[in-house]
C-alpha positions in Angstrom: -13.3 38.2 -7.0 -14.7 34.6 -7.6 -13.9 33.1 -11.3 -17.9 32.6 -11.7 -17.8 36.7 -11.3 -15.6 36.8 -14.0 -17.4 37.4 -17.6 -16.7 35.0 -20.4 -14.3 37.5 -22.4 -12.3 37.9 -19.0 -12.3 34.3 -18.3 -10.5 34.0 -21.6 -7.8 36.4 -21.0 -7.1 34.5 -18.2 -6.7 31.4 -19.9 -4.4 33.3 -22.3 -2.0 33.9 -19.1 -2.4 30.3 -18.3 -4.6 30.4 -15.9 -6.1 26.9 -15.3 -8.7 27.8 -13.0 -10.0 30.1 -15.4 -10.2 27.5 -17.7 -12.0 24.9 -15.5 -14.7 27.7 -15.1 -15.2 27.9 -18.7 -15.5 24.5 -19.0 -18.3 24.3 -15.8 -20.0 27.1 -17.2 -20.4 25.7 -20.4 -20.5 22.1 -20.2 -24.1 21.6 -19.9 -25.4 23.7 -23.1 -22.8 22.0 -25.3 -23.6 18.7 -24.2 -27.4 19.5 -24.6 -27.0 20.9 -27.9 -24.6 18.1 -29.2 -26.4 15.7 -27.5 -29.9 16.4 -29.0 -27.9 16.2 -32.3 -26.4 12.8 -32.1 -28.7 11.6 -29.7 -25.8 9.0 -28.1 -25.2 10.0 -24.5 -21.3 8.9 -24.8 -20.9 10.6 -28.7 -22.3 13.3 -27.1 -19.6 13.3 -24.2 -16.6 12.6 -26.3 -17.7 15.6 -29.1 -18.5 17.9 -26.0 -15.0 17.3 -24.5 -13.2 17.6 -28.0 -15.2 21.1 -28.4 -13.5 22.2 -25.4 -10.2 20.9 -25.8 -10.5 22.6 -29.5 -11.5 25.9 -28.0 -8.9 26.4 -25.2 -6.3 25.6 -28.1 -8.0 28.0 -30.2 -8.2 30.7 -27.7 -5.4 32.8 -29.5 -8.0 32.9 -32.8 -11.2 34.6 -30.6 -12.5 37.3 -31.9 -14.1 39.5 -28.9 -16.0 41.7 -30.7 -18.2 38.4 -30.7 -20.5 36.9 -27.8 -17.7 33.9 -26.7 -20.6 31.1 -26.2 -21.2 31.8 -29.8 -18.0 31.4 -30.5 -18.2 28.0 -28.6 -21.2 26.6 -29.9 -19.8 27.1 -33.1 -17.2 25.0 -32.9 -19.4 22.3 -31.2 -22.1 22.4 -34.1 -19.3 22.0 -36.9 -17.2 19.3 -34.8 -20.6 17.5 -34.6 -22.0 18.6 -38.2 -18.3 16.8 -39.3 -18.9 13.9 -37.3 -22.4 13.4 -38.9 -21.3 13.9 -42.7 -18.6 11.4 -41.9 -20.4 8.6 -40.2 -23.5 9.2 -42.0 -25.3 8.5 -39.1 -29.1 8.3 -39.3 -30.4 10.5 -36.4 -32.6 9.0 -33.7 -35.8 10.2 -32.1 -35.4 13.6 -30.0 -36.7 11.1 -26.8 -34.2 8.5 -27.2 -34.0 5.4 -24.8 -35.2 6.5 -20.7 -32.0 4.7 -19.1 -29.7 6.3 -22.4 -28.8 9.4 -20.4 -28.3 10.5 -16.4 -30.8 12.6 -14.9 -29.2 15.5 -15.3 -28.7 14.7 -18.9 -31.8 14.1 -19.5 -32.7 17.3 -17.8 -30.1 19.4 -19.6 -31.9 18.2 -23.2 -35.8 18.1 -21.8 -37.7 20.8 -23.2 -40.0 22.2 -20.2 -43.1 23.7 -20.7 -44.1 24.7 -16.9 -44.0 26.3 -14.1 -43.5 26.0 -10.5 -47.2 26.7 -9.6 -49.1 24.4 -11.7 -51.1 21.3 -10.7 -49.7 17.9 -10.6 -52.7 16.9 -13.7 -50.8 20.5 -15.2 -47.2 19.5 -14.4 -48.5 15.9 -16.2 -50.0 17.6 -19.5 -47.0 19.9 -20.1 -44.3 17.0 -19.2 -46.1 15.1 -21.8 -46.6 18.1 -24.7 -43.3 18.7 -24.1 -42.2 14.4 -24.9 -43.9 14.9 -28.1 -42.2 18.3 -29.1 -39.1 16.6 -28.3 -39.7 14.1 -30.7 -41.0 16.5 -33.3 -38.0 18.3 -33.2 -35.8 15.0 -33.4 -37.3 14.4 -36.9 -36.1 18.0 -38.2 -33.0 17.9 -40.2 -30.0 19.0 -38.6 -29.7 22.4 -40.1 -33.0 23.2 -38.8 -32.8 21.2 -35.4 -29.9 23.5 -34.2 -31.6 26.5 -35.7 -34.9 26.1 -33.6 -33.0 24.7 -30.5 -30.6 27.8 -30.5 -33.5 30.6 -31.0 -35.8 28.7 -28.7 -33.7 26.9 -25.9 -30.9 28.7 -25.6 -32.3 32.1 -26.5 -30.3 33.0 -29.6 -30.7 35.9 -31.7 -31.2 35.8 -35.6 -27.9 37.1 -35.7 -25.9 34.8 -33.3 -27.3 31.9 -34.8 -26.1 32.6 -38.1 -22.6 33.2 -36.5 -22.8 29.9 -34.4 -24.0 27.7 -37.8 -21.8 30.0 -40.1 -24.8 30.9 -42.6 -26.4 33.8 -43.8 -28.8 35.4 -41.9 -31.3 34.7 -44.4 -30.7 31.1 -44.4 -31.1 30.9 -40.4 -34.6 32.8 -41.3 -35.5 29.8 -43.7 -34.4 26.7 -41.9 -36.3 28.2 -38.3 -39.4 29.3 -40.7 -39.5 25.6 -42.9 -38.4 23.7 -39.3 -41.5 25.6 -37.5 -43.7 24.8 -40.3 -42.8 21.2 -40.3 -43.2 21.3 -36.2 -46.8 22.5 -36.9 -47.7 19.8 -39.1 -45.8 17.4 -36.9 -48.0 18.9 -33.9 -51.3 19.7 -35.7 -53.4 17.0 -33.4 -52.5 19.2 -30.4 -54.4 22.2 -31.5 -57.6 19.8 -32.7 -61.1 19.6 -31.2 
């Protein structure tokens, strides 16, 4: 059986028997959601590097302390979102538009934090009109605090559940239910000259 036929939960028991290709996979499998999510956080392609490689170093350390009655990429995201929440509170860094400078990031980068509103079969004028809706979502979003920037990116881009979200950002569930409702409100008023005549 192939490590990417492996799931995540027996990925890490591999790991635990020191199993380094098992650990490699972990990191290829997750490597481009943790950058994206850290990444559209600190908008700084090489912060975002460095705090995505210290997320994984912390979590194959920490593989002893997962709990597997939990989803593991929750478990990971978790520890990315409070490395990078840390790193944030300490530098008091002012975030930076969502869109960020064209040459900051690779292309795959930039594709692994582009939000995309189309599809395959739509016309090039289509493809151009959803490209650019999606620019200025991007930059809505980018204005969002934090707290609310990883709540909406996690329930809409990675496909989080209430539930998992409050596990990855360590809140009630109640709170992730007021920073998604406040950050969509503030996305709608951000957004309202889309929807005029």
């Amino acid at each position: 059986m192939s490590y990417k036929d492996h799931s995540d939960k027996d990925l890490v028991q591999l790991c635990l028997r020191g199993d380094d290709r098992a650990a490699r996979e972990i990191v290829v499998r997750f490597e481009r959601p943790v950058f994206s999510l850290i990444h559209r956080m600190v908008r700084d392609r090489e912060l975002a590097e460095d705090l995505a490689q210290e997320t994984f170093v912390r979590t194959l350390n920490n593989l002893k302390r997962y709990d597997a009655s939990y989803k593991f990429s929750s478990w990971l995201f978790k520890i990315g979102y409070n490395l990078t929440i840390d790193h944030l509170r300490k530098k008091e860094l002012n975030l930076v538009s969502i869109q960020g400078a064209p040459d900051a990031v690779t292309p795959d980068q930039q594709a692994a934090t582009t939000i995309t509103l189309m599809t395959s079969d739509e016309r090039p004028d289509e493809l151009l009109e959803a490209r650019e809706l999606g620019s200025e979502i991007e930059v809505a979003i980018g204005a969002l605090r934090p707290e609310y920037q990883t709540a909406i990116l996690l329930r809409h881009v990675e496909g989080y559940s209430y539930d998992e979200i409050a596990e990855v950002m360590d809140v009630p569930l109640g709170t992730v239910k007021t920073y998604i409702h406040r950050a969509r409100n503030e996305l709608k008023s951000a957004l309202v000259h889309l929807t005029e005549p």
